[in-house]
Structure formats: C-alpha cells, structure tokens
N, CA, C and O atoms as CSV, one atom per row, in Angstrom:
chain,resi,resn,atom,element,x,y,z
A,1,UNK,N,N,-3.098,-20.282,-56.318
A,1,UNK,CA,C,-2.713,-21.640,-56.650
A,1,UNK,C,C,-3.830,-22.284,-57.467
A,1,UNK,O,O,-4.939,-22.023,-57.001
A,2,UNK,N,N,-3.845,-23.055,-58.560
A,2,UNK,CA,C,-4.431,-23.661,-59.210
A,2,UNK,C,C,-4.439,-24.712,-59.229
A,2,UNK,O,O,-3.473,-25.438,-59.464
A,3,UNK,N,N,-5.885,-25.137,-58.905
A,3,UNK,CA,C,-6.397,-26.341,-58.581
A,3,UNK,C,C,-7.613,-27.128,-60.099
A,3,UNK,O,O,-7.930,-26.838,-61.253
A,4,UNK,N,N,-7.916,-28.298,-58.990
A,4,UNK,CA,C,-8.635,-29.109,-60.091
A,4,UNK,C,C,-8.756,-28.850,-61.712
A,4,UNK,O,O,-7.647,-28.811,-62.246
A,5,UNK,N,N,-9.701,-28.691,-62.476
A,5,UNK,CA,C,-9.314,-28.754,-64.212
A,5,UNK,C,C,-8.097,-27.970,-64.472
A,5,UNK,O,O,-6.996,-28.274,-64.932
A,6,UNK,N,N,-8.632,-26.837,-64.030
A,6,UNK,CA,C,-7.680,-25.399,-64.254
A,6,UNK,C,C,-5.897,-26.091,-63.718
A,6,UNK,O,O,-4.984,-25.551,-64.343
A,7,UNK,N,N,-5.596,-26.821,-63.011
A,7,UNK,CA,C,-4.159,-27.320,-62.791
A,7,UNK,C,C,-3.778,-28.297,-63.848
A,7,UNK,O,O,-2.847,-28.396,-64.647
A,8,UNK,N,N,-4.921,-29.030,-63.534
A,8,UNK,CA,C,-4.485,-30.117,-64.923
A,8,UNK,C,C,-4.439,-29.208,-66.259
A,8,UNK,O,O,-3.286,-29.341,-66.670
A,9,UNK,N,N,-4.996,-28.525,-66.954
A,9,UNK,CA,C,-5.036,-27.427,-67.818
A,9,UNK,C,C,-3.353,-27.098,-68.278
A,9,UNK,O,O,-2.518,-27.637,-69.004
A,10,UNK,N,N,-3.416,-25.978,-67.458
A,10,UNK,CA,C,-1.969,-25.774,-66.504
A,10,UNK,C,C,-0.998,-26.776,-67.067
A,10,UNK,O,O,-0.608,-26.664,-68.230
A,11,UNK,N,N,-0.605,-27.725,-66.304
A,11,UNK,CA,C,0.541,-28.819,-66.679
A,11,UNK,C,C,0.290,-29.162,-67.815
A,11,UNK,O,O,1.369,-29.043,-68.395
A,12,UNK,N,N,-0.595,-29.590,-68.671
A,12,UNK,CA,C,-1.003,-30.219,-69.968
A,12,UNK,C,C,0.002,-28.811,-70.551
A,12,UNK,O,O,1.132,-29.098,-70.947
A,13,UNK,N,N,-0.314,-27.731,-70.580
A,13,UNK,CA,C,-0.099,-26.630,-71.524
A,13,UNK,C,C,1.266,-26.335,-71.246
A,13,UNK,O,O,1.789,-25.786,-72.215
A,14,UNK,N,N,1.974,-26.482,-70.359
A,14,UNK,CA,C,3.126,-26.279,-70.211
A,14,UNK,C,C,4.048,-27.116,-70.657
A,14,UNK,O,O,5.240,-26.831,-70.774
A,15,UNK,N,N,3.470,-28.324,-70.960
A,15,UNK,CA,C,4.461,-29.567,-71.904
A,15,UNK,C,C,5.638,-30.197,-71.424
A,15,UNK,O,O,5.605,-30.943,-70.446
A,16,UNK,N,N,6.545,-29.974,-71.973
A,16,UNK,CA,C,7.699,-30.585,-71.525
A,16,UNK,C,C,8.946,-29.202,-71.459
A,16,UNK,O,O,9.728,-28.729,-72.284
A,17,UNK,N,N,8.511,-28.816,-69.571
A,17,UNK,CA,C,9.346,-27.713,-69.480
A,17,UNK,C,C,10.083,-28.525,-68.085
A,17,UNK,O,O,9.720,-29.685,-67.890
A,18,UNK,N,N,11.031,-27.957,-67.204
A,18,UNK,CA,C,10.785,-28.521,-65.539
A,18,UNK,C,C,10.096,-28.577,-64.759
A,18,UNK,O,O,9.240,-27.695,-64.685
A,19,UNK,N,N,10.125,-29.446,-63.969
A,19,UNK,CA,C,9.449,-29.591,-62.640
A,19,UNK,C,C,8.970,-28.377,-61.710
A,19,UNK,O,O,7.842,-28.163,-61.266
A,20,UNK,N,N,10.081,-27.687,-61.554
A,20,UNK,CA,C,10.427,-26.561,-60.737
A,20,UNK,C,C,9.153,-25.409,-61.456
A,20,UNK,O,O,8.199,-25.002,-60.793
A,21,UNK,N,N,9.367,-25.087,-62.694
A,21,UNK,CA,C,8.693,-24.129,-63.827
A,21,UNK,C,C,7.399,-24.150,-63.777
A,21,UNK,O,O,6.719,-23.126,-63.714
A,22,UNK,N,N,6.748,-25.803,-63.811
A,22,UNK,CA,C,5.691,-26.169,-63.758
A,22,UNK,C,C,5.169,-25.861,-62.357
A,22,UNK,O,O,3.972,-25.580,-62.397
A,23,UNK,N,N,5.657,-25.829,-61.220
A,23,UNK,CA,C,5.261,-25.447,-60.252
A,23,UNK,C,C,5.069,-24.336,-59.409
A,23,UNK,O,O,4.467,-24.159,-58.349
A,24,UNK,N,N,6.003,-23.363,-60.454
A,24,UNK,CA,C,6.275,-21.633,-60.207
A,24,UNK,C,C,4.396,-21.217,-60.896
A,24,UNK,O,O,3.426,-20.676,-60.364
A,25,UNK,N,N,4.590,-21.694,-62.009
A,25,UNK,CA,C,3.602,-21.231,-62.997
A,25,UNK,C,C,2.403,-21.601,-62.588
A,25,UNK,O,O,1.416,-21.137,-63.158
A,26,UNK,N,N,2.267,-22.519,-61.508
A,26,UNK,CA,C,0.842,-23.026,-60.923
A,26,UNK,C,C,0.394,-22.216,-59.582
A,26,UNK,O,O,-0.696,-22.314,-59.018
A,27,UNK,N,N,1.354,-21.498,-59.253
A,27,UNK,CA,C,1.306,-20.771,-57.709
A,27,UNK,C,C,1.614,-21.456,-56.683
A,27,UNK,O,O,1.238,-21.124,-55.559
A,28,UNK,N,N,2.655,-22.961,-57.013
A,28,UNK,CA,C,3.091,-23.747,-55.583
A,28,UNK,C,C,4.035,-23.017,-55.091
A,28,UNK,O,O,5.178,-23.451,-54.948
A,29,UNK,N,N,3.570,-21.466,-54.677
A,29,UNK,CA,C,5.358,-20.774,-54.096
A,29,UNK,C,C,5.557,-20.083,-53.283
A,29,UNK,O,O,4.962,-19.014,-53.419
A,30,UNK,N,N,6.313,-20.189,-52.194
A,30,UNK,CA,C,6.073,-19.392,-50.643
A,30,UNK,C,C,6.888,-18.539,-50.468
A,30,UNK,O,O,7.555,-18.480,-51.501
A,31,UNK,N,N,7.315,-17.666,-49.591
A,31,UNK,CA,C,8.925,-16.919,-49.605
A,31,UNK,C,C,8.846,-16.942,-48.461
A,31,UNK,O,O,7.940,-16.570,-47.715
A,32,UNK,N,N,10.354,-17.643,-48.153
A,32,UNK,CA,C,11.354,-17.498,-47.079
A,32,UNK,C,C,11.505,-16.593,-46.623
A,32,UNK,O,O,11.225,-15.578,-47.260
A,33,UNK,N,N,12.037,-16.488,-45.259
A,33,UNK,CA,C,11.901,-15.319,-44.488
A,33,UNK,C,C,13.162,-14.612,-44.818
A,33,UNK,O,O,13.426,-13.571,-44.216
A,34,UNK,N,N,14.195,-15.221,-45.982
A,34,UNK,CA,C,14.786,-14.436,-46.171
A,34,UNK,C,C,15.057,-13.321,-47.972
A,34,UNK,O,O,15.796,-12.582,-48.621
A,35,UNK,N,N,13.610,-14.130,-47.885
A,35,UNK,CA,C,12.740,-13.041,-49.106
A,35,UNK,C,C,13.083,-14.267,-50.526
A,35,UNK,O,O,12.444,-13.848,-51.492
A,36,UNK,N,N,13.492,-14.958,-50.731
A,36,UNK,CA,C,13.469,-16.236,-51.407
A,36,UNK,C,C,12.809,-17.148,-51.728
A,36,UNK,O,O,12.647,-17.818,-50.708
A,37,UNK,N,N,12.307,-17.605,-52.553
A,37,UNK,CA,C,11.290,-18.366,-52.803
A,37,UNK,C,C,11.353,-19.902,-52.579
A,37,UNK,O,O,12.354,-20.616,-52.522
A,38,UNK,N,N,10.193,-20.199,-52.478
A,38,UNK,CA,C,10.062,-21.881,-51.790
A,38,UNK,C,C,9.123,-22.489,-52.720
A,38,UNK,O,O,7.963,-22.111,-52.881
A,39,UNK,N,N,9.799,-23.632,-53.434
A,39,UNK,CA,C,8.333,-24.080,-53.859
A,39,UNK,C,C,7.831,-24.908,-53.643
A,39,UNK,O,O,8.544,-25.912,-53.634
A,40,UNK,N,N,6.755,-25.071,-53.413
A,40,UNK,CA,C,5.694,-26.485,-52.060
A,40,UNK,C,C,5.784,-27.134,-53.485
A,40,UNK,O,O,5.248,-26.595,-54.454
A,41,UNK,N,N,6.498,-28.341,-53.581
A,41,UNK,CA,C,5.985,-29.876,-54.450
A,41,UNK,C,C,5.333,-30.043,-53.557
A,41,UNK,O,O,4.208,-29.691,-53.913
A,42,UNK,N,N,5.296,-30.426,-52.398
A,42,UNK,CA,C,4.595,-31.315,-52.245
A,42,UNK,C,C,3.121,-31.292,-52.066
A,42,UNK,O,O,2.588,-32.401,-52.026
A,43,UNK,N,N,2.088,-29.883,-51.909
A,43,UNK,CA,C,1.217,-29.283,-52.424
A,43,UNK,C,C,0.800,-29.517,-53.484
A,43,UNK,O,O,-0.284,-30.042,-53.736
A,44,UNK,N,N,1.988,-28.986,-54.581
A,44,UNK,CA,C,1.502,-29.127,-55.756
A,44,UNK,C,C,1.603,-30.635,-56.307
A,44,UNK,O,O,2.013,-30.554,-57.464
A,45,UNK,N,N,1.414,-31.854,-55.981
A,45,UNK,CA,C,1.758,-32.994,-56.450
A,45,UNK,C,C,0.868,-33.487,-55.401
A,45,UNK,O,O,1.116,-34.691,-55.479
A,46,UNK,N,N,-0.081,-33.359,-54.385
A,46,UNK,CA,C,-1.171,-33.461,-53.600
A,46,UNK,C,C,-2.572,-32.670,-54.424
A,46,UNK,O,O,-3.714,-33.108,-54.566
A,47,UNK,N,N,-2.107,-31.644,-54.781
A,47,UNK,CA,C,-3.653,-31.166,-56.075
A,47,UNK,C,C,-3.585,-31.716,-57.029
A,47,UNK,O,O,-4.591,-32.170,-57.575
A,48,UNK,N,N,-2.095,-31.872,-57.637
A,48,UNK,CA,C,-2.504,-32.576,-58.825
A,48,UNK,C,C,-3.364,-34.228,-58.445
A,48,UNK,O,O,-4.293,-34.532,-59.193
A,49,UNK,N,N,-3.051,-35.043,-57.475
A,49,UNK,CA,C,-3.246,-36.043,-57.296
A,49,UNK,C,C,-5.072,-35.926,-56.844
A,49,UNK,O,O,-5.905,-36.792,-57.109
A,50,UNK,N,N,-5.279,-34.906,-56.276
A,50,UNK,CA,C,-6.536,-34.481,-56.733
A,50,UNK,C,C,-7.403,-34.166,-57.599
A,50,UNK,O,O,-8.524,-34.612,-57.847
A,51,UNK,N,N,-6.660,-33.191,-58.129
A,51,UNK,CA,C,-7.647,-33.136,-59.346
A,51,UNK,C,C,-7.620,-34.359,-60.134
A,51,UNK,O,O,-8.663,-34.598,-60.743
A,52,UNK,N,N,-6.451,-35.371,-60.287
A,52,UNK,CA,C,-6.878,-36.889,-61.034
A,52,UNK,C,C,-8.291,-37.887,-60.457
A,52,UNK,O,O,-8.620,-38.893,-61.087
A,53,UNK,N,N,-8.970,-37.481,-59.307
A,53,UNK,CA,C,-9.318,-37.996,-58.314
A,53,UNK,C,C,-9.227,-38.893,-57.635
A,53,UNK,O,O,-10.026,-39.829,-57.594
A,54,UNK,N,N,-8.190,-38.762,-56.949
A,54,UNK,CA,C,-7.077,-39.326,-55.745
A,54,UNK,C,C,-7.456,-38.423,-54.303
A,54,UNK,O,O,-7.115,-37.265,-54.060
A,55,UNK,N,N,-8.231,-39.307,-53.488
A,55,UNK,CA,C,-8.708,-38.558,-52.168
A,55,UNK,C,C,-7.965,-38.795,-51.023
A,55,UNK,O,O,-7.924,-39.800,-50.315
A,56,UNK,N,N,-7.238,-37.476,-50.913
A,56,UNK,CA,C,-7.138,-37.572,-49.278
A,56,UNK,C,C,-7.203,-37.555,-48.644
A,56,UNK,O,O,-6.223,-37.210,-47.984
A,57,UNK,N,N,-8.269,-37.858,-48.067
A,57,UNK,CA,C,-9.467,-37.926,-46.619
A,57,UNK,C,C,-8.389,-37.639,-45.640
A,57,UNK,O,O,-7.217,-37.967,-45.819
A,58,UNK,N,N,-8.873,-36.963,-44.516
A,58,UNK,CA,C,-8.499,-36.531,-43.316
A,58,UNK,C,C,-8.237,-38.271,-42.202
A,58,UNK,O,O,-7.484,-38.480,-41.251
A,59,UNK,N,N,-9.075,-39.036,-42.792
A,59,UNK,CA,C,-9.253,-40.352,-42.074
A,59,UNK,C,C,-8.137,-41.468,-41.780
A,59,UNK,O,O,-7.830,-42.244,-40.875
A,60,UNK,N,N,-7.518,-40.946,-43.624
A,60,UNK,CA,C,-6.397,-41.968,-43.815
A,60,UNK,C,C,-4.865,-41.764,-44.009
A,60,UNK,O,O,-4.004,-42.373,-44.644
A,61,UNK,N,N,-4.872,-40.569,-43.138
A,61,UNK,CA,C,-3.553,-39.985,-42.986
A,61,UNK,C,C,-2.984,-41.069,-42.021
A,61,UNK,O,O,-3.382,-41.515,-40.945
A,62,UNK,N,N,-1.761,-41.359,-42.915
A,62,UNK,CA,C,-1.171,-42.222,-41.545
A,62,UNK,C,C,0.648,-41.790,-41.489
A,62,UNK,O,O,1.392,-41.621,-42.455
A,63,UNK,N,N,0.932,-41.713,-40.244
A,63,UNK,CA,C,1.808,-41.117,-40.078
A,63,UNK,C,C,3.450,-41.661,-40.876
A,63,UNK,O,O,3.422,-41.952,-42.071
A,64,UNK,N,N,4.598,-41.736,-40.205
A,64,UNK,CA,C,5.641,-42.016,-41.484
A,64,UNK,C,C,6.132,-43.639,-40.556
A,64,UNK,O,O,7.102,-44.276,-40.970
A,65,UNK,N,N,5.452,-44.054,-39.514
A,65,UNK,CA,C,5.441,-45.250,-38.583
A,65,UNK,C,C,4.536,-46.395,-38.962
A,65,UNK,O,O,4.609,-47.568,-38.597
A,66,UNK,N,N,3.407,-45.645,-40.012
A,66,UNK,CA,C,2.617,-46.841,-39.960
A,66,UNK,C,C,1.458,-46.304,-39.237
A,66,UNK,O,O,0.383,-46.654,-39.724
A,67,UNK,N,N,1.402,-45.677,-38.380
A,67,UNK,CA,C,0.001,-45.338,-37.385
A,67,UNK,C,C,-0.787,-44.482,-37.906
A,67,UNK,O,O,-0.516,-43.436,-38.495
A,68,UNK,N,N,-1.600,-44.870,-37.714
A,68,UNK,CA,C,-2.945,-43.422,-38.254
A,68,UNK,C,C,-3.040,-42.303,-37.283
A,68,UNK,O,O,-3.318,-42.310,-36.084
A,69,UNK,N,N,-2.704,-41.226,-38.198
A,69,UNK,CA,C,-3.157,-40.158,-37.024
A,69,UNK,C,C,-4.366,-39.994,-36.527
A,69,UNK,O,O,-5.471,-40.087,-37.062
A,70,UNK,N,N,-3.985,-39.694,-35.249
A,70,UNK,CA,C,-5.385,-39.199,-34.782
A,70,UNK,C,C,-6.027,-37.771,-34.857
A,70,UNK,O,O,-7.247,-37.699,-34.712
A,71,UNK,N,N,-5.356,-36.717,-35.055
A,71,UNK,CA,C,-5.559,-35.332,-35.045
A,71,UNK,C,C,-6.231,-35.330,-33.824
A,71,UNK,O,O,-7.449,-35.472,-33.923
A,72,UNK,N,N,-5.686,-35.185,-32.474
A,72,UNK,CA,C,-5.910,-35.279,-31.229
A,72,UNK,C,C,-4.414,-34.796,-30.601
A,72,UNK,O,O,-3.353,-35.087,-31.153
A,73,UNK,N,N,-4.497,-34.122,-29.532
A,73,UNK,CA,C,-3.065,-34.340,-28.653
A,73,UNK,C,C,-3.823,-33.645,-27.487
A,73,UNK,O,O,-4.920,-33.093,-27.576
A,74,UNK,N,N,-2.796,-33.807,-26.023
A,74,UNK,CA,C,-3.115,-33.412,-25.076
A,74,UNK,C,C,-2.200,-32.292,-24.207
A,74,UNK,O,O,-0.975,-32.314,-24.325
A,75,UNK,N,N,-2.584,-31.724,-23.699
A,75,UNK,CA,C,-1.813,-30.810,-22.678
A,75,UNK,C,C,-0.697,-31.899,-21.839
A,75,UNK,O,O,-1.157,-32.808,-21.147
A,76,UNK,N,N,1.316,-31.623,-22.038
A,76,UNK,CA,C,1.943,-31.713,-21.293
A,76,UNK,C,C,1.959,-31.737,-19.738
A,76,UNK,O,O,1.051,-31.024,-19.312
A,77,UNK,N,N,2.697,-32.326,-18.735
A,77,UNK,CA,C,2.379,-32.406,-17.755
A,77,UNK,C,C,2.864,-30.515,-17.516
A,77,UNK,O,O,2.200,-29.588,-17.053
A,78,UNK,N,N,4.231,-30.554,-18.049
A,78,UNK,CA,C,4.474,-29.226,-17.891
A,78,UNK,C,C,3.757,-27.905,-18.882
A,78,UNK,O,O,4.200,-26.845,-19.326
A,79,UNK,N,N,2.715,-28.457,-18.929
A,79,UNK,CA,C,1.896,-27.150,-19.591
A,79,UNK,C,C,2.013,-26.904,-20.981
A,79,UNK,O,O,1.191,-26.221,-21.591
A,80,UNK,N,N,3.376,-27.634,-21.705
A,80,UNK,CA,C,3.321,-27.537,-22.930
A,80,UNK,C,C,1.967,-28.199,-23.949
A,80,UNK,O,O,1.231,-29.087,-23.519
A,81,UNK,N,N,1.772,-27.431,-25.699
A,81,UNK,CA,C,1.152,-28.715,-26.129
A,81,UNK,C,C,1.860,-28.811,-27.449
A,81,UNK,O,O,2.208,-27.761,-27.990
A,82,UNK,N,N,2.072,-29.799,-27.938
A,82,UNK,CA,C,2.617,-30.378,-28.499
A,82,UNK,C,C,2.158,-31.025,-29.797
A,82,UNK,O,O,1.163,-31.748,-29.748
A,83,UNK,N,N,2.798,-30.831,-30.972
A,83,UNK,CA,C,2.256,-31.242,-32.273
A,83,UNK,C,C,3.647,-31.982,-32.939
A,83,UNK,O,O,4.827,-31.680,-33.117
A,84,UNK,N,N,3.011,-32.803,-33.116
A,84,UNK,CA,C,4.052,-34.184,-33.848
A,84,UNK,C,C,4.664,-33.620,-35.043
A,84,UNK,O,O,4.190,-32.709,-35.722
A,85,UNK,N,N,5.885,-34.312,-35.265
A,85,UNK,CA,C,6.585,-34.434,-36.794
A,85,UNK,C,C,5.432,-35.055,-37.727
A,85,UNK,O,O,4.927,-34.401,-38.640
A,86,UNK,N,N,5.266,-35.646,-37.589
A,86,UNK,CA,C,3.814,-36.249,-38.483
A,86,UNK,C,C,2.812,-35.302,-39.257
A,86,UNK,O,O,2.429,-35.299,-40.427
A,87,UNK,N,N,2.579,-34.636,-38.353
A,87,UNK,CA,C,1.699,-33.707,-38.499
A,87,UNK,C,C,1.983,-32.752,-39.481
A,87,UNK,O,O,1.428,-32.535,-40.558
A,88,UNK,N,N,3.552,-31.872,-38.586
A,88,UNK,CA,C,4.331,-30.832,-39.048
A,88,UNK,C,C,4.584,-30.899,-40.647
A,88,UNK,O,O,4.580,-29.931,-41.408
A,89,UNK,N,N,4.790,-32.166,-40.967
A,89,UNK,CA,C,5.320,-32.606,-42.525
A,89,UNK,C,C,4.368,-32.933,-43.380
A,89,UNK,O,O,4.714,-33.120,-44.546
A,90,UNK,N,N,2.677,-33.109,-42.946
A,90,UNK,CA,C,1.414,-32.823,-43.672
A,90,UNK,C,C,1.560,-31.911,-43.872
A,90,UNK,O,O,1.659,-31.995,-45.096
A,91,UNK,N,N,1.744,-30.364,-43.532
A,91,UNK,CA,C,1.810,-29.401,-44.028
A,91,UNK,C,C,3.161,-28.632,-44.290
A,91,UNK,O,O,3.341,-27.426,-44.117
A,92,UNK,N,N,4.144,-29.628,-44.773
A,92,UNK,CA,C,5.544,-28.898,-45.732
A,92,UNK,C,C,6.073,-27.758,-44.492
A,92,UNK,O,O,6.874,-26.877,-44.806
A,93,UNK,N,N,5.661,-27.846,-43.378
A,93,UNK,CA,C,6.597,-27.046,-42.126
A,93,UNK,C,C,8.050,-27.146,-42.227
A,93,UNK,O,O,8.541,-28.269,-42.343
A,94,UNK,N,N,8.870,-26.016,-42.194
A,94,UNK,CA,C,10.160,-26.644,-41.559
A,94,UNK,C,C,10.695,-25.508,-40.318
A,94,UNK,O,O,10.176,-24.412,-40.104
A,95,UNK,N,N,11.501,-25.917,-39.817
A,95,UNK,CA,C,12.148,-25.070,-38.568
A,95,UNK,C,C,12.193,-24.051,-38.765
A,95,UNK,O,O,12.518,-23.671,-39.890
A,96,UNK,N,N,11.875,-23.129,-37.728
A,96,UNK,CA,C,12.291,-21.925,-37.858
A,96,UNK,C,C,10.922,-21.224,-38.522
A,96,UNK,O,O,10.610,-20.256,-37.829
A,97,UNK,N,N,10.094,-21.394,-39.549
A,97,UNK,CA,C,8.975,-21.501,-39.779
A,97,UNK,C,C,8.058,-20.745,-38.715
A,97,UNK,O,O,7.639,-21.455,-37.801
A,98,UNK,N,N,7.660,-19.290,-38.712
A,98,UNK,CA,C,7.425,-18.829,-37.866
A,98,UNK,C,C,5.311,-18.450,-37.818
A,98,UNK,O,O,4.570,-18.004,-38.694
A,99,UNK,N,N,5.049,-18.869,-36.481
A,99,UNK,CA,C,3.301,-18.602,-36.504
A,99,UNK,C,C,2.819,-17.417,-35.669
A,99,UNK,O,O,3.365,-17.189,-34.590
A,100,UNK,N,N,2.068,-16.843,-36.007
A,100,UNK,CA,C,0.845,-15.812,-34.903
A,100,UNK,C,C,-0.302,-16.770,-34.396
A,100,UNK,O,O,-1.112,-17.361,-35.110
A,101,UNK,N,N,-0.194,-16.812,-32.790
A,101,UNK,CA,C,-1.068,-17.566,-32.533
A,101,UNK,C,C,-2.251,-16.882,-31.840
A,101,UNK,O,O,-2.303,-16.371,-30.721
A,102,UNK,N,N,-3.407,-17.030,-33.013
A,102,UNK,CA,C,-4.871,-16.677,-32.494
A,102,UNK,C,C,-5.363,-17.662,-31.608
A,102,UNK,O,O,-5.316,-18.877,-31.803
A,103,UNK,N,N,-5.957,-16.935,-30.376
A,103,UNK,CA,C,-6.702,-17.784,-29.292
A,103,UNK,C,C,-8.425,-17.394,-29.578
A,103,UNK,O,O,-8.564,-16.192,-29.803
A,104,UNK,N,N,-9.709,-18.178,-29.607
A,104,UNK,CA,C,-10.793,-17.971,-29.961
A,104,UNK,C,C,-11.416,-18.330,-28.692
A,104,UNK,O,O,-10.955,-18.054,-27.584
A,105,UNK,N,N,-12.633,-19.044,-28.960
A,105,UNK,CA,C,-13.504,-18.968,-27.790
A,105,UNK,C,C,-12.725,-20.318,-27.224
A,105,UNK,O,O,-12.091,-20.411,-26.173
A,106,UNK,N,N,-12.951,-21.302,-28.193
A,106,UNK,CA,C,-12.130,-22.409,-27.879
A,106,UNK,C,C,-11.567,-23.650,-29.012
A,106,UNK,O,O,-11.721,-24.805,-29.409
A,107,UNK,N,N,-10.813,-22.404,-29.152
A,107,UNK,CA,C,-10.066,-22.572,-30.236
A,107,UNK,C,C,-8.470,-22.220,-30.478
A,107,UNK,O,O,-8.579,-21.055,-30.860
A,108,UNK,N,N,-7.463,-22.425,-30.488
A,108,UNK,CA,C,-6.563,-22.039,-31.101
A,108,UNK,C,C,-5.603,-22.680,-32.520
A,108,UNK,O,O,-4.876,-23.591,-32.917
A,109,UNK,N,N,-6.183,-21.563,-32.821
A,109,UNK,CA,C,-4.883,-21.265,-34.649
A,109,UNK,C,C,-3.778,-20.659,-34.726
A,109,UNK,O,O,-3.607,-19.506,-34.330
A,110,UNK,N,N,-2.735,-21.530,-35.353
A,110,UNK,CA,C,-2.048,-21.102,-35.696
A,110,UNK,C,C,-1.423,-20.456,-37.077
A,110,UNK,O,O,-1.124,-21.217,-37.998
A,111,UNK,N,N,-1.252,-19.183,-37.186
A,111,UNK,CA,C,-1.612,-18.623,-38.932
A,111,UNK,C,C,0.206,-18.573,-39.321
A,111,UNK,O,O,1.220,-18.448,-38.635
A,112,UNK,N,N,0.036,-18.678,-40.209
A,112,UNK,CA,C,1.666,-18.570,-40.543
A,112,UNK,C,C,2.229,-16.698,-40.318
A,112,UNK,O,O,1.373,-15.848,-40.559
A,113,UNK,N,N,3.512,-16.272,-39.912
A,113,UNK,CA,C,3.440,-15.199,-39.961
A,113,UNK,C,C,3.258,-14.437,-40.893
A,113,UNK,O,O,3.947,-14.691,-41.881
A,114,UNK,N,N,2.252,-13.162,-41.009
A,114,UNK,CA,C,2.750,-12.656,-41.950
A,114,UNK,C,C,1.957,-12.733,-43.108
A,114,UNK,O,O,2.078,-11.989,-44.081
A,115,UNK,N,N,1.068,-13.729,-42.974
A,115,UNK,CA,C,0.102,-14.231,-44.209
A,115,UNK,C,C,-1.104,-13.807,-43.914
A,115,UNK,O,O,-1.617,-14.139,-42.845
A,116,UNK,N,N,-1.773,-12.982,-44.835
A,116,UNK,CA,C,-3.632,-12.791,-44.172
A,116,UNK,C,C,-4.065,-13.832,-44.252
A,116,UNK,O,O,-3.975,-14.857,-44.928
A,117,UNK,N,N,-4.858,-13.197,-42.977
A,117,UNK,CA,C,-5.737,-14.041,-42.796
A,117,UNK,C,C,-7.139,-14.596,-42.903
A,117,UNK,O,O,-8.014,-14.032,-42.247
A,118,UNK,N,N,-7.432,-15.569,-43.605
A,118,UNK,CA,C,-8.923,-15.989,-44.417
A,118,UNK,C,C,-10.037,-15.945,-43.163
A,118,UNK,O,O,-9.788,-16.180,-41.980
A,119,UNK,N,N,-11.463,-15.542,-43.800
A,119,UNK,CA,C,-12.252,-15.248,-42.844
A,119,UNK,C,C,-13.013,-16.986,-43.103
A,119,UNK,O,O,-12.959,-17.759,-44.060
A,120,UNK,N,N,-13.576,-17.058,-41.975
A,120,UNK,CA,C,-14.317,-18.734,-42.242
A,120,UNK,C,C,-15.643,-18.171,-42.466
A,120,UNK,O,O,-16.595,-18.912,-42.708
C-alpha cells in the first residue's frame, strides 16, 4: 500500500480515472474469503488524508455517538471480552471477518486470518 509522497504521486498520475482504479492501483485491496476482492476506501482516503497532513491521533478518535474512545474495555461478568462497533469500524471490520488469536505474556492479538504476520 502506498503511502505519504509516493500516494499522493500515485493519485496525481493517475488523473482522471475512477475511484475504485485509483484505489486498486494504490494497494487499498483485501480478498474476501470468497477469493474476491475488497477495496478498503476507507484506508485509502485515511492515508491520503495523511499524507495531506491531516492527523489522526489515537486521542481523538471519537466514536459514531459523540464519545471519545477510550481504547480500554473490561472482562464480562460472564467471562466474555468485548470490543465495540466503534472500534470494529476504525478498522473497516465486517461480519464474519475471521481472526487467529495470539495470546503473549500479557497480551492478546488479534491477526486477521490468514495474513502474516509482522514481527514488532
């Protein structure tokens, strides 16, 4: 995926083609689990808004209510834990959307299936 100059680059050079085209050609593109392609706008229209320098701090995420997230949640009474729609739709999730969940020392990630995984 192409980010900062190199995106703006990118769209400048591609001119006046579609939306869709412009976003194939940048690497905004995932495949469905039923081998079909997906393409994250909303990714790609979050870098671009970056690379213009437009910051989206982790601080000032606020949810689709008005509230600021907290990036916090707690253990269910029944043991579940639980991650908001809020959240889910910061990162272009939808149903069905399947994860491998790594447990660490004290930590857990969730990796999308199927996708390697980046070393920190």
């Amino acid at each position: 995926m192409l980010t900062g100059n190199d995106l703006l680059a990118k769209v400048k050079e591609m001119g006046d083609v579609g939306k869709s085209d412009i976003v194939r050609a940048c690497g905004y593109v995932s495949a469905k689990k039923d081998g079909s392609e997906r393409l994250n706008f909303t990714a790609f229209y979050e870098a671009l808004l970056n690379a213009k320098g437009v910051d989206f701090g982790l601080g000032s995420k606020v949810g689709k209510r008005g509230r600021k997230l907290s990036f916090t949640t707690k253990i269910q009474f029944n043991g579940n834990l639980m991650v908001g729609k809020a959240y889910t739709s910061l990162l272009d999730l939808k149903p069905g959307d399947e994860f491998e969940i790594k447990l660490g020392r004290k930590q857990i990630r969730l990796v999308p299936f199927g996708a390697e995984e980046e070393d920190e």
